[in-house]
Legacy VTK file of the C-alpha trace (Angstrom):
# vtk DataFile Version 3.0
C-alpha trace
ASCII
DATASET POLYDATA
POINTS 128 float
31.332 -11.399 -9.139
32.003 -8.392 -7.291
35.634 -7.251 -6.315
36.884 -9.426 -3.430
35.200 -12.628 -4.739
37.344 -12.211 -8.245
39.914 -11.307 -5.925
39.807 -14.553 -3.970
39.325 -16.503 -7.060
42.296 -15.201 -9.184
44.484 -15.178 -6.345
45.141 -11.057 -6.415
44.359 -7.964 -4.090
41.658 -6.124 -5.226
44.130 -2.814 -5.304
45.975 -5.232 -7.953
42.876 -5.723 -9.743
41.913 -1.897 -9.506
45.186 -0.684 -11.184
44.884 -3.777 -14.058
41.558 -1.778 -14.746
42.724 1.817 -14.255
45.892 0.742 -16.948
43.632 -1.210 -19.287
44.456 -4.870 -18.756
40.650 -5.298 -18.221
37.827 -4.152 -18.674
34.915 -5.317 -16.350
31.185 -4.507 -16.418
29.836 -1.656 -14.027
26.129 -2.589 -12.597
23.744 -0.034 -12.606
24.812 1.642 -9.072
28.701 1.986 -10.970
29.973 -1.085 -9.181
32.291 -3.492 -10.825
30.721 -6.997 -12.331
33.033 -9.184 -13.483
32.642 -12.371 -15.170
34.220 -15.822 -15.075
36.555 -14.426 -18.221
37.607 -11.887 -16.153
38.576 -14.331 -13.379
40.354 -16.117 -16.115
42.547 -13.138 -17.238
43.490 -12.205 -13.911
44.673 -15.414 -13.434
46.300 -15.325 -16.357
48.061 -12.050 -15.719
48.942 -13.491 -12.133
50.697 -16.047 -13.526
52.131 -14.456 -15.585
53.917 -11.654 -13.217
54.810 -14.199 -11.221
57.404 -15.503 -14.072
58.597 -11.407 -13.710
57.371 -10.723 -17.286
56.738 -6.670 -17.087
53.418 -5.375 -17.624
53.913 -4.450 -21.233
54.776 -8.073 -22.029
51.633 -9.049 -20.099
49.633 -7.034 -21.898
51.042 -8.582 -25.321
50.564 -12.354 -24.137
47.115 -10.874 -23.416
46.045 -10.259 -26.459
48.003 -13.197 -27.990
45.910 -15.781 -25.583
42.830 -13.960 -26.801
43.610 -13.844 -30.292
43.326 -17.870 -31.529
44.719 -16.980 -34.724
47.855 -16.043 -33.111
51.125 -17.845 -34.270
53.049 -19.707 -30.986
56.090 -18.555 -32.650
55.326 -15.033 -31.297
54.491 -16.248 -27.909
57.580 -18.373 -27.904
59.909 -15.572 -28.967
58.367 -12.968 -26.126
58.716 -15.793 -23.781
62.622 -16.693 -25.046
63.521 -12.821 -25.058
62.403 -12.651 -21.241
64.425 -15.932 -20.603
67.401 -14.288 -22.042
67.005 -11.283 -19.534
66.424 -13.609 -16.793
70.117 -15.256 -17.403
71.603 -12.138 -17.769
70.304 -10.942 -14.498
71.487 -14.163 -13.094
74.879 -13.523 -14.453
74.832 -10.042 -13.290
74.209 -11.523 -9.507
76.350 -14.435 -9.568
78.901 -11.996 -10.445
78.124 -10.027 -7.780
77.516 -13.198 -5.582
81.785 -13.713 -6.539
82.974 -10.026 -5.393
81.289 -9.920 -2.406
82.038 -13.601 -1.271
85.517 -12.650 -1.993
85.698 -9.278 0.001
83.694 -11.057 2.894
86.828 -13.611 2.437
89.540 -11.438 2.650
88.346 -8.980 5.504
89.817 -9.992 9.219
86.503 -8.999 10.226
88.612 -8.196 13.994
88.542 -4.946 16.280
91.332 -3.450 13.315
89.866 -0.428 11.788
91.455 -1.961 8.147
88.917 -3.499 5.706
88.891 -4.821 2.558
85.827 -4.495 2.007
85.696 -0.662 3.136
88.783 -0.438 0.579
86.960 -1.810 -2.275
83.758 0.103 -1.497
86.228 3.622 -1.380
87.728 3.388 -4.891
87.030 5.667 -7.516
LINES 1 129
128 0 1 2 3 4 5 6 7 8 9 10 11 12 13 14 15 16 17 18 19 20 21 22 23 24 25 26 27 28 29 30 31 32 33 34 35 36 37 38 39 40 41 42 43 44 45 46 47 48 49 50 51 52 53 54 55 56 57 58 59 60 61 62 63 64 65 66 67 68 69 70 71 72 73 74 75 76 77 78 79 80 81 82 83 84 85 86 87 88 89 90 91 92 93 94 95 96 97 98 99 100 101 102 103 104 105 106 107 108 109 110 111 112 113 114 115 116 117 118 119 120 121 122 123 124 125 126 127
């Protein structure tokens, strides 16, 4: 498969695919003329890594579960705790809004939000 069919098939742009290359994620064949050949593997791990980024795991941790799905002798414990760890970032992120989510609904609440020039939310902004 050239470029824009593996594209099409693993659901990525091909500058996506080019910087998965250029960063070692994969590693496809080069034809004789220096273009790109990839296989149906290669399909695979880009939709693998796809997937993958689209549960926000960074590409380090992409590259780990990588090499975990390829290795079969790999213990699921070791997937599971990468995949728990990123979980645990997730709801602290989701804290970390929802508090934020709080403050601001509050502000919005308390401002007149009339033609006065005084504002809460201006206020809140200004402290040091």
């Amino acid at each position: 498969m050239n470029i824009s069919e593996v594209a099409s098939a693993a659901g990525l742009p091909a500058k996506t695919i080019r910087y998965y290359e250029d960063i070692g994620l994969i590693r496809p064949a080069r034809s004789a003329n220096g273009y790109r050949a990839f296989s149906d593997q290669d399909a695979h791990k880009l939709a693998f890594l796809s997937r993958a980024r689209s549960l926000g795991f960074s590409i380090e941790d992409c590259r780990t579960l990588l090499a975990l799905w390829e290795d079969r002798s790999r213990a699921s414990g070791d997937v599971r705790k990468l995949a728990k760890d990123h979980l645990e970032e997730i709801d602290r992120k989701l804290a970390e809004l929802h508090q934020m989510r709080d403050t601001l609904a509050h502000l919005v609440k308390c401002c007149a939000g009339d033609d006065r020039p005084d504002c809460p939310i201006i206020d809140s902004l200004a402290k040091s």
